[in-house]
C-alpha positions as CSV (number, residue, x, y, z in Angstrom):
1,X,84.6,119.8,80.9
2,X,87.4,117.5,79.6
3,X,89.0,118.9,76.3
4,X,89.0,117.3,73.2
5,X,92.5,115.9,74.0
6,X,90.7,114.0,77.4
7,X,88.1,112.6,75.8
8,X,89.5,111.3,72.5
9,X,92.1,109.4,74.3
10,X,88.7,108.3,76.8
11,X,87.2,107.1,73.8
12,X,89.7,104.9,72.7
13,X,90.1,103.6,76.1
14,X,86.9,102.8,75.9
15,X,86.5,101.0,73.2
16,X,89.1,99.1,73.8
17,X,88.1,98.3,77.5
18,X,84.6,97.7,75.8
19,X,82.7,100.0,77.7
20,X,81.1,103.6,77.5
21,X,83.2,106.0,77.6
22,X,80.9,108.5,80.1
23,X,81.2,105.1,82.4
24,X,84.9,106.2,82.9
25,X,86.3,107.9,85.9
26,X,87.9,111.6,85.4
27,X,89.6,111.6,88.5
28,X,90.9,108.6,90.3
29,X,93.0,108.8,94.1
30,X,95.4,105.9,95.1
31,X,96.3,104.8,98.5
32,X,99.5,102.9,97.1
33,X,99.9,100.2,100.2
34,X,102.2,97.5,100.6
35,X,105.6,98.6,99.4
36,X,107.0,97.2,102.9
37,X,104.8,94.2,102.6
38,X,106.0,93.9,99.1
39,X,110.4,94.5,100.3
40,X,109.6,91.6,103.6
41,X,107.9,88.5,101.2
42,X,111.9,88.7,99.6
43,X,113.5,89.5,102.2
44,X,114.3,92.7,101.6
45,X,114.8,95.6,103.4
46,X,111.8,98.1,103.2
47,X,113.2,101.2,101.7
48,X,113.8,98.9,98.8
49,X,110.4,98.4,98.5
50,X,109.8,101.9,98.5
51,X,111.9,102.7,95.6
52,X,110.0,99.5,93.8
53,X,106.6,101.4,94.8
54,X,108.0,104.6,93.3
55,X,108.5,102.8,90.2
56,X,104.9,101.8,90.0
57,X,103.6,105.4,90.7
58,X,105.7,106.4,87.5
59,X,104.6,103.6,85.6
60,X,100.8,104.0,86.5
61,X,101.2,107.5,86.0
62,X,102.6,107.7,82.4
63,X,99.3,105.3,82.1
64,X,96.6,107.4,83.3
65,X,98.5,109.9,80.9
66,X,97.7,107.6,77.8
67,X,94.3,106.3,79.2
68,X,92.7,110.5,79.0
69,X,92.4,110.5,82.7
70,X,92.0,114.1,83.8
71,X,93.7,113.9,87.2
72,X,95.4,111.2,89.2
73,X,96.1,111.8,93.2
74,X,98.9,109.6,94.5
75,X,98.5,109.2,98.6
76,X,102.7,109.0,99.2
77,X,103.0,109.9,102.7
78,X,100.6,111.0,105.6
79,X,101.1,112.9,108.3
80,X,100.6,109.9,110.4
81,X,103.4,108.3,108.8
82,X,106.3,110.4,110.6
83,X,105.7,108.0,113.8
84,X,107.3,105.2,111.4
85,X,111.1,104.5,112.3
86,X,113.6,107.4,111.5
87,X,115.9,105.1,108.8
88,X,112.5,104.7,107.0
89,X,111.3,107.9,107.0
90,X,114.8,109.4,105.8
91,X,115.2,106.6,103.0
92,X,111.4,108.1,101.8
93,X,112.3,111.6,102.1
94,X,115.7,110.6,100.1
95,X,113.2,108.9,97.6
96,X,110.7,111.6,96.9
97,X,113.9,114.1,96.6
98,X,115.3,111.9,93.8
99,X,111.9,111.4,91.9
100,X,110.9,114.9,91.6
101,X,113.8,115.9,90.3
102,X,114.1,112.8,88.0
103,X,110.6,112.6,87.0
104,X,110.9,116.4,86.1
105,X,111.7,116.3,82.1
106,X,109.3,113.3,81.8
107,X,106.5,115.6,83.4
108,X,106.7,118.7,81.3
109,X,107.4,116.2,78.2
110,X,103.7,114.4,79.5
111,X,102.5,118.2,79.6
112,X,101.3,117.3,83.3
113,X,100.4,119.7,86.0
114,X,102.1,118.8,89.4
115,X,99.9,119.7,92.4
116,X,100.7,119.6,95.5
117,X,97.9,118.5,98.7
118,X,99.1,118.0,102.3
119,X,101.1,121.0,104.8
120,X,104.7,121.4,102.3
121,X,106.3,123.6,105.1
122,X,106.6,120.5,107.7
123,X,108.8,118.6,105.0
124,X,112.9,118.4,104.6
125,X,114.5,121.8,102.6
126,X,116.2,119.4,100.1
127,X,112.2,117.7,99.6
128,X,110.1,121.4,99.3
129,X,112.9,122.7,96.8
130,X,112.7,119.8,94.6
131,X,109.0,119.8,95.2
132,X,108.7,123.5,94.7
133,X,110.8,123.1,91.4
134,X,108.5,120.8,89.9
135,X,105.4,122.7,91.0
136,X,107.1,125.8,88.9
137,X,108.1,124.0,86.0
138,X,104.6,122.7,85.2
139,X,102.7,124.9,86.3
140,X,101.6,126.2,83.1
141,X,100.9,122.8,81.8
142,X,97.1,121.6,80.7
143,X,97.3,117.9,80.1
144,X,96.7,115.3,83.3
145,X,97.1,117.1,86.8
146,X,98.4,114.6,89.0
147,X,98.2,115.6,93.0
148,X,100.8,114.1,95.3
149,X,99.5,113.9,99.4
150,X,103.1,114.3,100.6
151,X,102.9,114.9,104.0
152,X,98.8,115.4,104.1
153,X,96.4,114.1,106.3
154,X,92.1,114.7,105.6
155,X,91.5,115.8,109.0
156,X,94.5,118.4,108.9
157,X,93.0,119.7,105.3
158,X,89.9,120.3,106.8
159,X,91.1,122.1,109.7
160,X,93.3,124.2,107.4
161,X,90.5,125.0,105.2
162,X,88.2,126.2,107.9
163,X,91.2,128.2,109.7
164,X,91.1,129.8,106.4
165,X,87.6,130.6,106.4
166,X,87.5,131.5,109.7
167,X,90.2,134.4,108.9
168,X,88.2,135.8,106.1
169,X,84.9,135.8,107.7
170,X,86.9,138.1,110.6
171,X,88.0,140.3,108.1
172,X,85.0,140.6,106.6
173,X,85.6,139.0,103.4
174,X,82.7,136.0,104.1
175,X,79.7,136.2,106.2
176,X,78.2,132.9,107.8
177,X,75.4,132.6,104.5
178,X,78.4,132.3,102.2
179,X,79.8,129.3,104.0
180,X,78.5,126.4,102.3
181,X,79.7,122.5,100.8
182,X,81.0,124.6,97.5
183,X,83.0,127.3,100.0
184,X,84.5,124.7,102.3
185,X,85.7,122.9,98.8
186,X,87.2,126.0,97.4
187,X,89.2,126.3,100.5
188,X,90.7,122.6,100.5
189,X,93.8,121.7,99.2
190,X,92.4,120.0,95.8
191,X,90.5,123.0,95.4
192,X,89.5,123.5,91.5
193,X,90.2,119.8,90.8
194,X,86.9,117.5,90.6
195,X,86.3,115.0,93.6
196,X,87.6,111.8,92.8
197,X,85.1,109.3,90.7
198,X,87.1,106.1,92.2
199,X,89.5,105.5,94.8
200,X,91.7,102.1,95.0
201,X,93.8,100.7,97.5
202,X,96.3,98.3,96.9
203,X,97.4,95.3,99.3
204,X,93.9,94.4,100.4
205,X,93.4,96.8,103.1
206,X,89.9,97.9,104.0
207,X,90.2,101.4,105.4
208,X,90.7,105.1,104.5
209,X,93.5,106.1,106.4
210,X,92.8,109.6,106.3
211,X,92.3,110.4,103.2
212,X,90.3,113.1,101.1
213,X,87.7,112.5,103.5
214,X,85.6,115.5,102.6
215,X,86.1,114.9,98.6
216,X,85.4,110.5,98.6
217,X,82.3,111.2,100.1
218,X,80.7,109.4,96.7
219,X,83.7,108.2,95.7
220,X,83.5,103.9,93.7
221,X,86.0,102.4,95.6
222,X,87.7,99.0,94.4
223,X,90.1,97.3,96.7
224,X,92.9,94.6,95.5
225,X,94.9,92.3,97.1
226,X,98.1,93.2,94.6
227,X,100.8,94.7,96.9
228,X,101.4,98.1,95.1
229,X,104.5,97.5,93.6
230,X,103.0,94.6,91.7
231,X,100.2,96.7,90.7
232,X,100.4,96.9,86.9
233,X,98.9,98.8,83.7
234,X,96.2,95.3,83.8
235,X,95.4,95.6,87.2
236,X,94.7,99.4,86.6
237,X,92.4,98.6,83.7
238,X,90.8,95.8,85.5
239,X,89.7,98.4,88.4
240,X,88.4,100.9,85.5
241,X,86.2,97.7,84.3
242,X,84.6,97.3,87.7
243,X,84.3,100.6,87.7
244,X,82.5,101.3,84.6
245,X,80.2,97.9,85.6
246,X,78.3,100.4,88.0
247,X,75.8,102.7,88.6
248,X,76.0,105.8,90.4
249,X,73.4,107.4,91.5
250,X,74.4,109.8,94.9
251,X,72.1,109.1,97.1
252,X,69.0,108.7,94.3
253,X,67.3,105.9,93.0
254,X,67.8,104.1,89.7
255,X,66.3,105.1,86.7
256,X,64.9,101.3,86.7
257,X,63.5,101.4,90.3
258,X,60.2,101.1,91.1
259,X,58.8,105.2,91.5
């Protein structure tokens, strides 16, 4: 349940979105596309518009803060994302090195809980200590969690969490009637955090890319055209809008439908 922190600041968003405030999501995920889309339209080399993507992720995060969000989860790099050239993957790594170590006062000022999803031993030293840092130093916050996929991929999460399950049941700590959907999310990397209630991608792209496939299973989703780095406090509202405009009813029917 949302404390009375969450939902007064809901409620205000609410009413001045003018919509209900229960039509609002708790937790939304963000594949953030088109930074390199967003570098090449000026002529710009990609890594700068990276660090123009990192920007927005601050921005839209210091938002969510102020909306009563519960959690945000950033999608920042995927596993996939190693097979991109070297240059770009260092200038990235350089990136999220800097961030986390910049964004840290800003964080623990926001009282927001840094999680971390994706496999942090396959990532650069300088990266997993800066990560790690931030990890420790909010750890014992309780205002918005926000969950950075650095270095994560769904399928990999999956197979993690049933390698996991796999060891206990051999040890005898779970027998085959205790695996069930609410075992296999306890064991994911996002366990304890609520699926996400809507999931937008930037730049007008119309896939998952591996991502939270387990946990978007009823996710809203809301695509945009906006490159991410042009993706704004409006456009974030606008999406919460759509959002609240419909009705979700997990595989049910309507409370109108005919019986």
């Amino acid at each position: 349940m949302a404390d009375e922190g969450f939902q007064q600041k809901l409620a205000a968003t609410a009413n001045r979105l003018g919509v209900r405030p229960d039509r609002l999501p708790r937790h939304i995920a963000i594949i953030m596309d088109g930074n390199g889309r967003w570098a090449q339209k000026r002529g710009l080399p990609r890594p700068l518009g990276h660090a123009e993507g990192a920007k927005t992720a601050e921005k839209i995060a210091r938002h969510c803060v102020n909306l009563g969000i519960e959690v945000l989860t950033l999608y920042s790099f995927s596993l996939d994302n190693w097979k991109r050239p070297a240059s770009e993957v260092n200038a990235l790594m350089g990136l999220y090195q800097q961030y986390l170590a910049n964004m840290r006062p800003a964080l623990i000022e926001q009282n927001v809980k840094v999680v971390h999803l994706g496999r942090k031993e396959q990532l650069p030293e300088p990266v997993r200590q800066e990560l790690e840092r931030t990890l420790q130093a909010t750890s014992s916050n309780n205002g918005m969690t926000l969950a950075l996929a650095l270095n994560y991929g769904g399928r990999a999460e999956i197979v993690d969490a049933v390698r996991s399950i796999v060891t206990k049941a051999l040890n005898g700590q779970l027998t085959a009637d205790q695996i069930d959907q609410a075992c296999i999310s306890q064991h994911l990397y996002t366990a304890g955090l609520p699926d996400p209630d809507l999931l937008i991608r930037t730049a007008n792209e119309l896939r998952i890319s591996d991502f939270l496939l387990w946990q978007i299973s009823y996710s809203e989703f809301y695509v945009t055209a906006t490159l991410w780095p042009d993706f704004d406090e409006a456009a974030l509202e606008q999406a919460l809008i759509a959002y609240a405009s419909r009705e979700r009813r997990f595989g049910g029917l309507s409370p109108k439908s005919d019986p």
